[in-house]
NUNUNU-353939 format. One record per residue (C-alpha): residue in three letters; y, z, x. Coordinates in steps of 0.02 Angstrom, whole numbers. Each point is the difference from the previous one (the first is absolute). Layout:
<pts>
+--------+--------+--------+--------+
! residu !      y !      z !      x !
+--------+--------+--------+--------+
!    ala !      Y !      Z !      X !
...
+--------+--------+--------+--------+
</pts>
This chain:
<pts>
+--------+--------+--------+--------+
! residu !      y !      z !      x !
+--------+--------+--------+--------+
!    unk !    337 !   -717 !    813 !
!    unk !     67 !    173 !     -2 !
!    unk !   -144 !    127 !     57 !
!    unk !    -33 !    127 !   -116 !
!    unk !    -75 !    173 !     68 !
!    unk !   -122 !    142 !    -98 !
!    unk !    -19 !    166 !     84 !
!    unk !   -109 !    115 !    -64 !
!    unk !   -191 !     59 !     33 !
!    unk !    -25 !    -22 !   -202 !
!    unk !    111 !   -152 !    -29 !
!    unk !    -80 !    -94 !    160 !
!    unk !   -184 !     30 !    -72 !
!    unk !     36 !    -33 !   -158 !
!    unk !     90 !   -184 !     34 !
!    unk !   -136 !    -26 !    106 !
!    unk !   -162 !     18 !   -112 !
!    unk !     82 !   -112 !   -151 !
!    unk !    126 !   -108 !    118 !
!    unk !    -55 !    -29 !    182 !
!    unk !     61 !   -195 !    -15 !
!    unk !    170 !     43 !    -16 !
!    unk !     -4 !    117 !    182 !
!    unk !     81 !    -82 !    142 !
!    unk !    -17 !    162 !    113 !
!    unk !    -48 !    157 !     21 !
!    unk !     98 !    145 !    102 !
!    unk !    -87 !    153 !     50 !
!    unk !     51 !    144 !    111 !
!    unk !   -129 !     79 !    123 !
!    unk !    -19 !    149 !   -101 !
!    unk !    -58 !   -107 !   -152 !
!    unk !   -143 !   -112 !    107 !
!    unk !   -148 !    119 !    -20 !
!    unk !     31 !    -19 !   -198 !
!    unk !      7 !   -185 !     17 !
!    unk !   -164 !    -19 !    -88 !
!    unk !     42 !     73 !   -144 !
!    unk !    194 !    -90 !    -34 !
!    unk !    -76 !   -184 !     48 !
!    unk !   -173 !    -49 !   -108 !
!    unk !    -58 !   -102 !    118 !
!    unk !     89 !     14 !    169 !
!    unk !   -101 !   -119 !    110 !
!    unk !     28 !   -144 !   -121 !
!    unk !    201 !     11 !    -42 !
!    unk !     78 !   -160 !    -18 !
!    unk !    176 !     95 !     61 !
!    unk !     48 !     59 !    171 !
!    unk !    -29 !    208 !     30 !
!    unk !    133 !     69 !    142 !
!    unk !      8 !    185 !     32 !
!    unk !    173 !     35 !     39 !
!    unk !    114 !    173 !      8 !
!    unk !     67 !     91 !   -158 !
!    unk !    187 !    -57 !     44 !
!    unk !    -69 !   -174 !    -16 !
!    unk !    -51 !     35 !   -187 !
!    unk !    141 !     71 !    -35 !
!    unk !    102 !   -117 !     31 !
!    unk !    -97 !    -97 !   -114 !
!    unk !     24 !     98 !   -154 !
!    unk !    134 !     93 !     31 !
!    unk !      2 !    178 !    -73 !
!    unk !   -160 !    -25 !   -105 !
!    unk !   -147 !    114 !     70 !
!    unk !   -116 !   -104 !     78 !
!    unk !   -136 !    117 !     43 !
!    unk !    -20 !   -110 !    132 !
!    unk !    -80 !   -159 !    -65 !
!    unk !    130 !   -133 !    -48 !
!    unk !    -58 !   -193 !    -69 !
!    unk !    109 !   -144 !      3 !
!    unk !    -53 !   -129 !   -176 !
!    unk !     78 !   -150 !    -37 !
!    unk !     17 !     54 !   -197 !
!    unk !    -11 !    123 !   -110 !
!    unk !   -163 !    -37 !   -118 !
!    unk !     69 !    -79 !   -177 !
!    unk !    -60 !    -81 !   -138 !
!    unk !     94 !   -121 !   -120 !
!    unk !     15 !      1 !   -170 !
!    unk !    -96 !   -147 !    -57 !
!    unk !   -151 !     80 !     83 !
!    unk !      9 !    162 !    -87 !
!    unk !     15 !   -114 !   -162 !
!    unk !   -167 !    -85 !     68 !
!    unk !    -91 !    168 !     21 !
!    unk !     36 !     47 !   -199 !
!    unk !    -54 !   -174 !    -51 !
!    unk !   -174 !     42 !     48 !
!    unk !     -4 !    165 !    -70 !
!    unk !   -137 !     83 !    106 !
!    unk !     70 !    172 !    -20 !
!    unk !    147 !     72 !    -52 !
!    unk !    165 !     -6 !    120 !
!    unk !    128 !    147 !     36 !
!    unk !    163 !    -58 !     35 !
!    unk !    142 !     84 !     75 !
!    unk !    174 !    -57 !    -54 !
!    unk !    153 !     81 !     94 !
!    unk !    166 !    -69 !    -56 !
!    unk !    137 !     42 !    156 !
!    unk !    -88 !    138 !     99 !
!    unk !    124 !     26 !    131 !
!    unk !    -44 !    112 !    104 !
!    unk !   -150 !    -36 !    135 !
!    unk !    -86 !    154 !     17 !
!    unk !    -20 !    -21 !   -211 !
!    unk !    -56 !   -167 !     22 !
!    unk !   -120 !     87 !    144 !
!    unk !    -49 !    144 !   -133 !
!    unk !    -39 !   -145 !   -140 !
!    unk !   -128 !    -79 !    113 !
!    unk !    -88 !    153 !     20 !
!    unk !    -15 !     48 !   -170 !
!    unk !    -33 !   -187 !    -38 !
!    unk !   -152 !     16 !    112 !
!    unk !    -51 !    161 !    -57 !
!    unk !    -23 !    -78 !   -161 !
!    unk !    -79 !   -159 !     27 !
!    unk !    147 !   -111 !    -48 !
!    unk !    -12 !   -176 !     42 !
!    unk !    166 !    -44 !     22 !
!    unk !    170 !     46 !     30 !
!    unk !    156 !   -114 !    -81 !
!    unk !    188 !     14 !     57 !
!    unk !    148 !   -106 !    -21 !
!    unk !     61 !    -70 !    155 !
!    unk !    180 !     24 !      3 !
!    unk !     47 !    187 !    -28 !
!    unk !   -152 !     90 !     46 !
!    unk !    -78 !     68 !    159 !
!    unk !   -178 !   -117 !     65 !
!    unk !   -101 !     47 !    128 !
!    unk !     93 !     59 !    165 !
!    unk !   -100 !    100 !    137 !
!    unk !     67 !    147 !    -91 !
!    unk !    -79 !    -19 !   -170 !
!    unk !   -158 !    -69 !    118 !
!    unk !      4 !    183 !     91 !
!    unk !     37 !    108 !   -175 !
!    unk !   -127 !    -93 !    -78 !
!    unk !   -144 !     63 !    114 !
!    unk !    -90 !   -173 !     15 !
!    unk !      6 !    -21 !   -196 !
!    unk !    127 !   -156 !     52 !
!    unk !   -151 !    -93 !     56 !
!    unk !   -109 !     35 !   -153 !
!    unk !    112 !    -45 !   -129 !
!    unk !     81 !   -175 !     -1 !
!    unk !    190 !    -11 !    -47 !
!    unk !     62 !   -147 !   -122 !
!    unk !    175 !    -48 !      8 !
!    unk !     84 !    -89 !   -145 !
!    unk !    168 !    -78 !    -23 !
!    unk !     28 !     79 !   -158 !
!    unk !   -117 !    145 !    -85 !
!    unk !      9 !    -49 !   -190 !
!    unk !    -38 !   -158 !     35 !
!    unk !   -171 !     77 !    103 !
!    unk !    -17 !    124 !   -136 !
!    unk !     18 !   -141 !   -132 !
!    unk !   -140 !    -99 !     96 !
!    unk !   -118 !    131 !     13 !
!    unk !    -15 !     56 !   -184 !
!    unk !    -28 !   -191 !    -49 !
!    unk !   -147 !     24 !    129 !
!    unk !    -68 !    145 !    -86 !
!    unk !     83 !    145 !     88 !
!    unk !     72 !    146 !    -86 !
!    unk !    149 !     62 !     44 !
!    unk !     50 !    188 !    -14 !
!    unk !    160 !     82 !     61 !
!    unk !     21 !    168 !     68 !
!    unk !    170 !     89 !    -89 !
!    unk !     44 !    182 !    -27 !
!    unk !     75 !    -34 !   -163 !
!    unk !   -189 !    -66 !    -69 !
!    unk !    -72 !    108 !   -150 !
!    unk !   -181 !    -43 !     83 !
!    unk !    -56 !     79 !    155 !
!    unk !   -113 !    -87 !    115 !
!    unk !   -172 !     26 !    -99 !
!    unk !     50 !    -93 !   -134 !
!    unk !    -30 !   -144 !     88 !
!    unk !   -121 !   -125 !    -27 !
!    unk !    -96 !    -43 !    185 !
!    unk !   -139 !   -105 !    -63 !
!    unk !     79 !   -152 !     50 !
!    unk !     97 !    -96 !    152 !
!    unk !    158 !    130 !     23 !
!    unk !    169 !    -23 !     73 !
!    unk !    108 !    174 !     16 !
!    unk !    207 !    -16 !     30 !
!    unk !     67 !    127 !     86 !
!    unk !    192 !    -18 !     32 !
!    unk !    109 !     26 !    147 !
!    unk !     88 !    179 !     71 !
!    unk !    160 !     -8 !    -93 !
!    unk !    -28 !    -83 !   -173 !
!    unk !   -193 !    -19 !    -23 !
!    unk !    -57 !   -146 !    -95 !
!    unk !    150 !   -112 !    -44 !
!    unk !     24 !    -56 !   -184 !
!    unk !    -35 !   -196 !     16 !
!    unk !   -195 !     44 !     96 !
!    unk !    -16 !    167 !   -127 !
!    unk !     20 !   -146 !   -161 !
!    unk !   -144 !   -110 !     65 !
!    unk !   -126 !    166 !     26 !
!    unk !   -126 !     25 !   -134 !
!    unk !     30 !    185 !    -25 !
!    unk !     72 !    140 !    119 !
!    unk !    -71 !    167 !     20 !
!    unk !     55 !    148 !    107 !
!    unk !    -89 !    112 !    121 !
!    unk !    -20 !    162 !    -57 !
!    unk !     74 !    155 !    132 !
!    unk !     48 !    172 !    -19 !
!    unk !    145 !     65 !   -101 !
!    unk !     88 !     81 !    144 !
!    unk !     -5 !   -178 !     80 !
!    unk !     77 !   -141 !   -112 !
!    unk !     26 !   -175 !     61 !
!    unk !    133 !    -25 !   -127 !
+--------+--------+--------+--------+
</pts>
C-alpha cells in the first residue's frame, strides 16, 4: 500500500474530527507538542501510533507542501460512490447540493473547489476519472481541511452520472458565460447539481446537452469571463 501523507495544522484537524479510522500515524515536531490537544480529539485513546520527530523528517514526507509541522500518514482519501449518493436522494430528507466539475486540471483548483464546496454546504463533489485532477496532498493542503468534509465521487463517464441522477430526482444546472440567466434565476427548492467546466474549455458540449438549464455568474464589466 503506498502511504499517503497530509501536512497541515488545518488539514490534520480537520481529517481527524470526520475521519480518524482512516489515520495510520501521526508526525509531530517538538514545537507542535504543547498544541497536541487541540490537533488530536482525543489523544489518550488514538487507535494510530504518535512519534515526534524533526521538521526534515516531515519534509521529506510531503515534499515542498508547508507542513506547519504536523504531517498524517491515511491509507485513503475519504470517497463516496455513486450508488450511495443515488441512495441519499431516494430518501429525500432534505435537499442535496451537488458539485459537478468536468476536467478540472489543475490541483490547487480542485483544492479551491473544496473550499468553496464546504463553504456552501455541498454534499458532494463528482469528477470523471480519466482527465481530471482527484485528490493529491496538494488539493488536500489548498483545500484547508475542506478535503475531509466533502466526499469525492468518481465516475467512468459523467453523462452517464448526470443521466442517473436526474432519473433520481436531481436537477441539473450548468454554469456557462454565454447563458441569458444569471445565477438568481435559479430554482433551489429542490435536490441541485451545478456543472462547472474545466480551465481551458468549460463545460464540454456532450455534459452541457444533458443539463437542465445553464446560467452564468454575474461579474463586473471591466472583468469578462468571455
Amino acid at each position: 500500500m503506498q502511504h499517503k501523507y497530509l501536512g497541515g495544522i488545518n488539514m490534520v484537524r480537520a481529517f481527524l474530527q470526520n475521519y480518524p479510522e482512516l489515520v495510520d500515524s501521526f508526525y509531530y515536531t517538538a514545537n507542535l507538542s504543547r498544541r497536541l490537544n487541540e490537533i488530536i480529539p482525543d489523544l489518550d485513546n488514538t487507535r494510530f501510533s504518535c512519534e515526534q520527530v524533526s521538521p526534515e523528517s516531515l519534509d521529506a514526507m510531503v515534499g515542498s507542501l508547508v507542513h506547519q509541522g504536523v504531517v498524517i500518514c491515511i491509507r485513503h482519501f475519504p470517497t463516496m460512490s455513486l450508488d450511495d449518493l443515488v441512495a441519499k436522494l431516494g430518501k429525500k430528507e432534505a435537499n442535496l447540493r451537488i458539485l459537478i466539475l468536468d476536467q478540472v486540471q489543475d490541483p490547487q483548483n480542485l483544492g479551491a473547489c473544496f473550499r468553496c464546496a464546504a463553504a456552501f454546504g455541498v454534499d458532494a463533489i463528482i469528477v470523471p476519472d480519466r482527465n481530471a485532477v482527484g485528490i493529491t496532498p496538494v488539493v488536500a493542503k489548498v483545500s484547508s481541511g475542506a478535503c475531509a468534509l466533502v466526499p469525492l465521487i468518481k465516475v467512468k463517464n459523467l453523462v452517464r452520472a448526470i443521466t442517473l441522477l436526474k432519473k433520481n430526482g436531481l436537477w441539473v444546472y450548468a454554469t456557462s458565460e454565454y447563458a441569458q440567466d444569471t445565477l438568481d434565476k435559479a430554482d433551489i427548492d429542490c435536490s441541485v447539481a451545478w456543472v462547472m467546466g474545466g480551465e481551458d474549455k468549460g463545460v464540454r458540449p456532450l455534459v452541457l446537452s444533458q443539463c437542465d438549464a445553464q446560467f452564468k455568474i454575474a461579474v463586473h464589466k471591466k472583468f469578462t469571463t468571455l
